[in-house]
N, CA, C and O atoms as a GROMACS GRO file, in nm:
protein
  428
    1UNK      N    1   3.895  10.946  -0.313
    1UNK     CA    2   3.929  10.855  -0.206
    1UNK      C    3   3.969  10.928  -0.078
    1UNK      O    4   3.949  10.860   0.023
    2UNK      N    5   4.017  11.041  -0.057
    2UNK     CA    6   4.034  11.108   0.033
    2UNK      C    7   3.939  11.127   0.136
    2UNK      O    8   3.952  11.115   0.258
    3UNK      N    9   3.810  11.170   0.045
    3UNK     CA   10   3.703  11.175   0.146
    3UNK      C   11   3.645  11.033   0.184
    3UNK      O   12   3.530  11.032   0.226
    4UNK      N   13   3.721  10.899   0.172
    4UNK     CA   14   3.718  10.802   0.279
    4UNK      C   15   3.542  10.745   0.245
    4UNK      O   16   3.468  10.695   0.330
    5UNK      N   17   3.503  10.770   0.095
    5UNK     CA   18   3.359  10.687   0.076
    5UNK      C   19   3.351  10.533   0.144
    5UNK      O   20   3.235  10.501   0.172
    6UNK      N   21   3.418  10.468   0.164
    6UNK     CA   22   3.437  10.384   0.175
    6UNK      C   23   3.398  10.340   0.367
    6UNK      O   24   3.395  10.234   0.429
    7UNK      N   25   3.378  10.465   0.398
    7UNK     CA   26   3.370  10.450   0.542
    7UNK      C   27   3.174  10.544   0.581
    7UNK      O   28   3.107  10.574   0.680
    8UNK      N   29   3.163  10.552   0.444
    8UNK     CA   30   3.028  10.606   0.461
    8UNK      C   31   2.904  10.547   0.460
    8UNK      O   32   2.795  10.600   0.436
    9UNK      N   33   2.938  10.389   0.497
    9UNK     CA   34   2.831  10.297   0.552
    9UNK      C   35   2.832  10.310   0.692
    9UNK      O   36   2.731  10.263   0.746
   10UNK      N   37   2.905  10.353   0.757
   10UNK     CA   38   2.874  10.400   0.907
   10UNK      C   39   2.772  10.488   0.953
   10UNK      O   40   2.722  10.482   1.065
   11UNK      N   41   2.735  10.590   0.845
   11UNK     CA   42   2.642  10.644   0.864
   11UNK      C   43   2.500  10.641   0.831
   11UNK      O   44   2.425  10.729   0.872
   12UNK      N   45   2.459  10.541   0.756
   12UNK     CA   46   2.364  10.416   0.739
   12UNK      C   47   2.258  10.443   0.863
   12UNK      O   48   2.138  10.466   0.862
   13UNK      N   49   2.373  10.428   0.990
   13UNK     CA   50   2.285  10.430   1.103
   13UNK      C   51   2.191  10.529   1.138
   13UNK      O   52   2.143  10.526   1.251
   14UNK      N   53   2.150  10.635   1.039
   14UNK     CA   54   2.076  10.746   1.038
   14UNK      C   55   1.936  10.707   1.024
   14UNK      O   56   1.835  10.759   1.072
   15UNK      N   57   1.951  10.604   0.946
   15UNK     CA   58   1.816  10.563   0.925
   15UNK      C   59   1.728  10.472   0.969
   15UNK      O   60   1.612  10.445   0.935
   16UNK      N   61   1.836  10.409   1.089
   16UNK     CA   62   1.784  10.305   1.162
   16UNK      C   63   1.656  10.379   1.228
   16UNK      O   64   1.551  10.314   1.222
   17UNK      N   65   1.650  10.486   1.281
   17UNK     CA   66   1.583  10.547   1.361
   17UNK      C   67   1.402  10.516   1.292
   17UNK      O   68   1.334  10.447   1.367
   18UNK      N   69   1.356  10.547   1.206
   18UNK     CA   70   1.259  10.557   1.093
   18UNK      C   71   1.218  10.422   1.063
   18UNK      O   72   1.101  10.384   1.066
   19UNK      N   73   1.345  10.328   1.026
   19UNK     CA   74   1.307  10.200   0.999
   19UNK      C   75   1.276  10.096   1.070
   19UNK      O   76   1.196  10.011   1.031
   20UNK      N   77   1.354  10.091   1.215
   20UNK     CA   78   1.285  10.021   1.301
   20UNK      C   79   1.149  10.096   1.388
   20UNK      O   80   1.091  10.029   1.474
   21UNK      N   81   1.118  10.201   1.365
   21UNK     CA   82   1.005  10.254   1.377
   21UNK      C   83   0.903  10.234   1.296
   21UNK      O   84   0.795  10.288   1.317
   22UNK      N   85   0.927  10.146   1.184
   22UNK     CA   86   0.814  10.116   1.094
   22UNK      C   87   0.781  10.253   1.077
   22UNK      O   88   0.671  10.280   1.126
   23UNK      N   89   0.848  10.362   1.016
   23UNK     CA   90   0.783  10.497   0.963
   23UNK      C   91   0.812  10.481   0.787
   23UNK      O   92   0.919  10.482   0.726
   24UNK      N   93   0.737  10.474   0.759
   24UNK     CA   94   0.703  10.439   0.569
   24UNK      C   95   0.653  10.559   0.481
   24UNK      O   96   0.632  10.560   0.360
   25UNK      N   97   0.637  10.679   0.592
   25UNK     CA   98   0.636  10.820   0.528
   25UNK      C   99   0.717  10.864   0.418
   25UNK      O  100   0.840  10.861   0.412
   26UNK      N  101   0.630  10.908   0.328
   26UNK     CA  102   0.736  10.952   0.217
   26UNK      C  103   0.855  11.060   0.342
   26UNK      O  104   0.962  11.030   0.394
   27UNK      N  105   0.768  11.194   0.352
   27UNK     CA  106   0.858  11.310   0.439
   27UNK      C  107   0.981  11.211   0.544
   27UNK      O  108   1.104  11.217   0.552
   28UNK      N  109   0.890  11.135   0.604
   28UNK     CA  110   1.039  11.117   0.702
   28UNK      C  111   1.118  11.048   0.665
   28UNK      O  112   1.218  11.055   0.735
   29UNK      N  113   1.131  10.934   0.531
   29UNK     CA  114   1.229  10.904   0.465
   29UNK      C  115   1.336  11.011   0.385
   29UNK      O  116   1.458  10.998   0.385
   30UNK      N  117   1.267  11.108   0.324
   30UNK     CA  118   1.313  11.240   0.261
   30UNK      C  119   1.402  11.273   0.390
   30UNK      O  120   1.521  11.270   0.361
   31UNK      N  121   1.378  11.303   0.515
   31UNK     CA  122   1.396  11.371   0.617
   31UNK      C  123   1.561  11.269   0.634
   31UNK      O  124   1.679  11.305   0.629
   32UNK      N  125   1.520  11.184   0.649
   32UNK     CA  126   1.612  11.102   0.699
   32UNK      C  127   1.735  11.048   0.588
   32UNK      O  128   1.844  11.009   0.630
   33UNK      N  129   1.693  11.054   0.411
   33UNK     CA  130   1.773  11.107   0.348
   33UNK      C  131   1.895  11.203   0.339
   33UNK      O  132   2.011  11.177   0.307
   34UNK      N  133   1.839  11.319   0.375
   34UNK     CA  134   1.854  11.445   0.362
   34UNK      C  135   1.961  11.449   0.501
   34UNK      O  136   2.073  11.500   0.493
   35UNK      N  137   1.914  11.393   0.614
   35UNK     CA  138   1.998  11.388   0.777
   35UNK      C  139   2.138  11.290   0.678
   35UNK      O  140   2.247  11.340   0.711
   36UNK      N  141   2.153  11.198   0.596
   36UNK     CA  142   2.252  11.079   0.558
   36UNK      C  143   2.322  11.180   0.514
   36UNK      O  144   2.422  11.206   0.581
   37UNK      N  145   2.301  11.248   0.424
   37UNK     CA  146   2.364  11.349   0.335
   37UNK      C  147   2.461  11.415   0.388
   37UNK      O  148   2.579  11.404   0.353
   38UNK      N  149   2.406  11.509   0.502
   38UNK     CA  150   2.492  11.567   0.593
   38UNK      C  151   2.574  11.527   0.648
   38UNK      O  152   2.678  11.593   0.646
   39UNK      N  153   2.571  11.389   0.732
   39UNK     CA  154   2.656  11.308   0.780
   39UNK      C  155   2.763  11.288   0.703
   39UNK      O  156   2.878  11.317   0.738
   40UNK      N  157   2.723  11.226   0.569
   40UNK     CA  158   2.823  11.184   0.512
   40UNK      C  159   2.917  11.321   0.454
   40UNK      O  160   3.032  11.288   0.426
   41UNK      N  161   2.892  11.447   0.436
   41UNK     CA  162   2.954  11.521   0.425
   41UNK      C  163   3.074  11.585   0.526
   41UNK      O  164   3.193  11.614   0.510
   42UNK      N  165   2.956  11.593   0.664
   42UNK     CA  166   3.097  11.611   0.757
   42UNK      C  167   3.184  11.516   0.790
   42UNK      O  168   3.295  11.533   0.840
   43UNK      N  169   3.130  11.409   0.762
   43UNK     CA  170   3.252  11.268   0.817
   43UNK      C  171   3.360  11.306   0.681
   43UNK      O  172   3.480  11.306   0.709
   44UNK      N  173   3.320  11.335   0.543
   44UNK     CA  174   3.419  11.361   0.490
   44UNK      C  175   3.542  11.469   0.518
   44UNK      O  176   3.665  11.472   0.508
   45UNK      N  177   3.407  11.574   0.570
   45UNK     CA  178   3.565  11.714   0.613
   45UNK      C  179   3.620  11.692   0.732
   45UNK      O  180   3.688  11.784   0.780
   46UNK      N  181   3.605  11.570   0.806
   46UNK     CA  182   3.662  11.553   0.989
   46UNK      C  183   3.732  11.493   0.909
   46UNK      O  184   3.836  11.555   0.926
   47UNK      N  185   3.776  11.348   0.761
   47UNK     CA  186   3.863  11.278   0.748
   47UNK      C  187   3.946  11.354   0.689
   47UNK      O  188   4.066  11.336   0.710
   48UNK      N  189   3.900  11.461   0.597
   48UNK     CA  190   4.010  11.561   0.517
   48UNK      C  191   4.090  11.631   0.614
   48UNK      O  192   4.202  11.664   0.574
   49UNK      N  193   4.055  11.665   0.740
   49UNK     CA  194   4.119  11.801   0.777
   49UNK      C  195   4.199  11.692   0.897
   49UNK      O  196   4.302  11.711   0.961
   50UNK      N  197   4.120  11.592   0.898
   50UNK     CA  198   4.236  11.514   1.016
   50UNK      C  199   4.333  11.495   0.948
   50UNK      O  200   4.435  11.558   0.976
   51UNK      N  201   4.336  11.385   0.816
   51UNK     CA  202   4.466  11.366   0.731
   51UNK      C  203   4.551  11.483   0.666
   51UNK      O  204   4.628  11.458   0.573
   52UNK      N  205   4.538  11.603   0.714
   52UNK     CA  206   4.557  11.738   0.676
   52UNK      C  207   4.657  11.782   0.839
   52UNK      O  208   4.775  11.818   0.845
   53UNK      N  209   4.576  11.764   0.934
   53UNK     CA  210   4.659  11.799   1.084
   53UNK      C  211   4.742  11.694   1.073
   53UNK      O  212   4.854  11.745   1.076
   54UNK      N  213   4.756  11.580   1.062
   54UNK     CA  214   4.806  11.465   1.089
   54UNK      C  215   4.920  11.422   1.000
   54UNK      O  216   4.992  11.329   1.037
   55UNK      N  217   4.949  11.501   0.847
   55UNK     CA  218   4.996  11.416   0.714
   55UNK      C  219   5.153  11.393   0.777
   55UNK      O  220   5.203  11.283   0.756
   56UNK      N  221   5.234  11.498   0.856
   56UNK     CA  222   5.362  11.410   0.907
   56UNK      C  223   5.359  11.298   0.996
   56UNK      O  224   5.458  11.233   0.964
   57UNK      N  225   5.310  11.248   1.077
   57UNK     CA  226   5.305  11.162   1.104
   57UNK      C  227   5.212  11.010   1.056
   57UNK      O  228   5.208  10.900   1.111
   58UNK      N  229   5.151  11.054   0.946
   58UNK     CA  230   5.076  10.945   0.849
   58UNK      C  231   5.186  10.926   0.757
   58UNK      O  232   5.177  10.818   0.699
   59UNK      N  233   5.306  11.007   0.718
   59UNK     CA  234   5.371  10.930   0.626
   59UNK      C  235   5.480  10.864   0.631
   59UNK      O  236   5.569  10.832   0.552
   60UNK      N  237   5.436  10.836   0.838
   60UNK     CA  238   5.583  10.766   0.882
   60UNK      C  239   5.514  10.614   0.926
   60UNK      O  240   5.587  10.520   0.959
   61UNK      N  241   5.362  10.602   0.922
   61UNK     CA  242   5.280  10.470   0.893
   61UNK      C  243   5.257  10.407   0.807
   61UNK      O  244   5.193  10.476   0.728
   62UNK      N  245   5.280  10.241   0.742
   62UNK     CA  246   5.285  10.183   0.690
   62UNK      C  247   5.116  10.170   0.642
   62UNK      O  248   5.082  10.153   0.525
   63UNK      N  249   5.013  10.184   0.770
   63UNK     CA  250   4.886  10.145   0.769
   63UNK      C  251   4.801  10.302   0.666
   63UNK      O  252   4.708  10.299   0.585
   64UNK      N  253   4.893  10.432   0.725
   64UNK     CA  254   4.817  10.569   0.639
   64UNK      C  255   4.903  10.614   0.557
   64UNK      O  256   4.878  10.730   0.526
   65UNK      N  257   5.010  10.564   0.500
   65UNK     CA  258   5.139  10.628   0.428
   65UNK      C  259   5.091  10.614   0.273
   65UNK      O  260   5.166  10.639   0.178
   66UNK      N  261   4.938  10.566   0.259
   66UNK     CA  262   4.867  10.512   0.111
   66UNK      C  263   4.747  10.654   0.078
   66UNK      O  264   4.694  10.686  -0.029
   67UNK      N  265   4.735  10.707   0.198
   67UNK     CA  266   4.598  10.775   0.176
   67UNK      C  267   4.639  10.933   0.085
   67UNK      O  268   4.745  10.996   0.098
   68UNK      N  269   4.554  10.960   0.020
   68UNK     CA  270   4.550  11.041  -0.072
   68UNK      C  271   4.660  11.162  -0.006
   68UNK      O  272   4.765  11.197  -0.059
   69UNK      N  273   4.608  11.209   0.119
   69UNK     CA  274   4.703  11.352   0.128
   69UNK      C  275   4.905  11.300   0.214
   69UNK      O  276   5.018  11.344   0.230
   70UNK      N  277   4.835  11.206   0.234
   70UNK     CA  278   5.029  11.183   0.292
   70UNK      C  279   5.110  11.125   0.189
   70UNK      O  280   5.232  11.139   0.183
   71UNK      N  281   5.012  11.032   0.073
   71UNK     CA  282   5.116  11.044  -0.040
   71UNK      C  283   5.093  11.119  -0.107
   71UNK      O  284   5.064  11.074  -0.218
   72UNK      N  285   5.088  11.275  -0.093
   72UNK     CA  286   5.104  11.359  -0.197
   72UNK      C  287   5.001  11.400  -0.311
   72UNK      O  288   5.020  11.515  -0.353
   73UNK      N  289   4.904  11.336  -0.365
   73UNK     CA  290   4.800  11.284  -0.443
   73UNK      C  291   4.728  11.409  -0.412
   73UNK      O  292   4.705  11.478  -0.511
   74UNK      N  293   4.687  11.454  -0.304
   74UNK     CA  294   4.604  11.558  -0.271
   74UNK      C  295   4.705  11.658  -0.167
   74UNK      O  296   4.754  11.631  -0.057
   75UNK      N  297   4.713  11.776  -0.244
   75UNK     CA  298   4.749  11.877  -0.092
   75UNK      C  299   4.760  11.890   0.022
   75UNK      O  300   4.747  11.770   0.047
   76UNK      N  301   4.776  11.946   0.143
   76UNK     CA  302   4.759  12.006   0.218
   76UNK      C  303   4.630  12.106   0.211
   76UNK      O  304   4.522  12.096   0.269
   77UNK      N  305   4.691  12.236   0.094
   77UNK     CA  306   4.611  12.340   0.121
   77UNK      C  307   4.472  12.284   0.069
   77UNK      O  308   4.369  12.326   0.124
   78UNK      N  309   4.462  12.174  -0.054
   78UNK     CA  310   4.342  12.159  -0.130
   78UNK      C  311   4.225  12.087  -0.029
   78UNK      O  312   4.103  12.100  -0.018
   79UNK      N  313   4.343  11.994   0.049
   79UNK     CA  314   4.219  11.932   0.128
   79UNK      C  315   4.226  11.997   0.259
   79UNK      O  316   4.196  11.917   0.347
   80UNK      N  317   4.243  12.066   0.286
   80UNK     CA  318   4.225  12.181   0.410
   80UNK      C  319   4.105  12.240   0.319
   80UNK      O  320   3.996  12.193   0.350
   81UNK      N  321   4.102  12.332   0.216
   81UNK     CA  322   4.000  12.417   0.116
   81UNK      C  323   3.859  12.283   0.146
   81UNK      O  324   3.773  12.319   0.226
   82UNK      N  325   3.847  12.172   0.097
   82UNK     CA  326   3.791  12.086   0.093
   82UNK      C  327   3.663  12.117   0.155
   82UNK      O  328   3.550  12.163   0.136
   83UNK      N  329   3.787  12.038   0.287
   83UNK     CA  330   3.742  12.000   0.417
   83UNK      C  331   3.631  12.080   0.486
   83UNK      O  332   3.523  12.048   0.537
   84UNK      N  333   3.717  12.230   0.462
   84UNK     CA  334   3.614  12.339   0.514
   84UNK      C  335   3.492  12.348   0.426
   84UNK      O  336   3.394  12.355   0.500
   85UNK      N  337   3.466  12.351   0.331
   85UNK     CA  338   3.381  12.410   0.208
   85UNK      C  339   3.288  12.252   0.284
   85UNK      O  340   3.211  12.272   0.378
   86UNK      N  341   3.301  12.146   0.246
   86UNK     CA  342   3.233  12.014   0.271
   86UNK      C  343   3.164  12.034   0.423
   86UNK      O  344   3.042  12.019   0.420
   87UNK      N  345   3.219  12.064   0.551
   87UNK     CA  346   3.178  12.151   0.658
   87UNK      C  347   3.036  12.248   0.647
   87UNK      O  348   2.926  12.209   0.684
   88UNK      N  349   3.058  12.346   0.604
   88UNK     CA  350   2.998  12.485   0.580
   88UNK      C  351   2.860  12.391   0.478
   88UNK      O  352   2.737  12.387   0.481
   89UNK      N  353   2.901  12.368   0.448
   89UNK     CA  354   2.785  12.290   0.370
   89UNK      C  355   2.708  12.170   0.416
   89UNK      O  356   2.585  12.179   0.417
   90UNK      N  357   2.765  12.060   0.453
   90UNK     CA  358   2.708  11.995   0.556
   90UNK      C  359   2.680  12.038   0.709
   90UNK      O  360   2.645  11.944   0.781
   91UNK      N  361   2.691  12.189   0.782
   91UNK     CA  362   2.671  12.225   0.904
   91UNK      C  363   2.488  12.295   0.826
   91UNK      O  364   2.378  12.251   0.861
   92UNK      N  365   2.510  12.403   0.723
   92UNK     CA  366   2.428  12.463   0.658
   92UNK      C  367   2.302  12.371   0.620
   92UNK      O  368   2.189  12.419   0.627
   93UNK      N  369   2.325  12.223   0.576
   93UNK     CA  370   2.220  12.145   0.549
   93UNK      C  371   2.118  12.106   0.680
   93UNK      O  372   1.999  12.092   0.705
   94UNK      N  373   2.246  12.098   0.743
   94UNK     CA  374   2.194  12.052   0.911
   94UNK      C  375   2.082  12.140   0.965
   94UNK      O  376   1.972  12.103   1.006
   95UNK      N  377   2.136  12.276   0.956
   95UNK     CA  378   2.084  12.365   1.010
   95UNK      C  379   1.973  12.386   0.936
   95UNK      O  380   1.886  12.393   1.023
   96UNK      N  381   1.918  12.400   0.830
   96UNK     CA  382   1.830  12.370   0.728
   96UNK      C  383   1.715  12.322   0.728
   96UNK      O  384   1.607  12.380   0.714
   97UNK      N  385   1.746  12.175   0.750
   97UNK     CA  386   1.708  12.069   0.818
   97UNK      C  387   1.627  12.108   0.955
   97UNK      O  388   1.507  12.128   0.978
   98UNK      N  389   1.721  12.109   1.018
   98UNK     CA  390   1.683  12.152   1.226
   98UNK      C  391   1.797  12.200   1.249
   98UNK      O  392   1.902  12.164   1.195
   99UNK      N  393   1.783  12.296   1.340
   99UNK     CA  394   1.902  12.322   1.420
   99UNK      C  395   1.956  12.259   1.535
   99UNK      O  396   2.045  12.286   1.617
  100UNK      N  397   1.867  12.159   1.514
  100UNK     CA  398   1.929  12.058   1.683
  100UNK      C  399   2.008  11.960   1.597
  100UNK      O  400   2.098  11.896   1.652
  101UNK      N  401   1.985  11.945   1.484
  101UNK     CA  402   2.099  11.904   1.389
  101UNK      C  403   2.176  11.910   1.374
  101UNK      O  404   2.251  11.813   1.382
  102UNK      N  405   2.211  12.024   1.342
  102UNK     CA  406   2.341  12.128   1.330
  102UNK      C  407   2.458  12.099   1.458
  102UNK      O  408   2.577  12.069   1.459
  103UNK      N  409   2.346  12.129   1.573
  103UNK     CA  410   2.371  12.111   1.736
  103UNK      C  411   2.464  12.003   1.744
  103UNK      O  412   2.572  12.002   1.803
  104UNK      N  413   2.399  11.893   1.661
  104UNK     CA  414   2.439  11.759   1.721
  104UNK      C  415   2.568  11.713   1.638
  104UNK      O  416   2.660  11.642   1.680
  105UNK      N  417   2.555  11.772   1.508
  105UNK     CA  418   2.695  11.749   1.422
  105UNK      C  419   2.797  11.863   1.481
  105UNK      O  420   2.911  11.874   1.435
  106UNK      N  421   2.755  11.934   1.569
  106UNK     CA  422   2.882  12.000   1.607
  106UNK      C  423   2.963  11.980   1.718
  106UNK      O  424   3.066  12.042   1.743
  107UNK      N  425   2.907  11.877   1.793
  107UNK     CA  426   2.933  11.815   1.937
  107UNK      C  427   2.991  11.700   1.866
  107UNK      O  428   3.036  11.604   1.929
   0.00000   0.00000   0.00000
């Protein structure tokens, strides 16, 4: 729950690109797979390492005082470790992928 699955229909929008293009390609569905993947990986290490910068003042909120690292449930150091590793791996897919990929998940 830390890594915030629950917020990884936002990135859905990856595929709008393909589908309202009527592109029915096996490759650019793969392609555009493969682009979701990434997304959803770094949105996980931006939510780990924010609730990681952030956990004193999330456990003085009623609204974040539930989420895995401000009640305790998960580390500091583990989801800092996470965060980065989930990063390095979703920047690496990107880049993989395209490097204007990479580009664009790093902006």
């Amino acid at each position: 729950m830390a890594c915030r699955p629950r917020q990884w229909p936002k990135n859905l929008l990856v595929i709008a690109a393909p589908l309202f293009a009527f592109r029915f390609e096996a490759d650019v569905w793969l392609r555009a797979g493969s682009d979701l993947v990434a997304f959803r990986l770094i949105s996980s290490a931006i939510y780990l390492l924010n609730d990681c910068l952030d956990v004193a003042a999330d456990r003085t909120l009623t609204s974040k005082r539930y989420r895995p690292i401000p009640a305790g449930l998960v580390s500091v150091p583990a989801g800092l470790t996470t965060g980065a590793v989930l990063a390095v791996v979703s920047l690496s897919l990107a880049a993989w992928i395209t490097p204007a990929l990479a580009g664009v998940m790093l902006l």
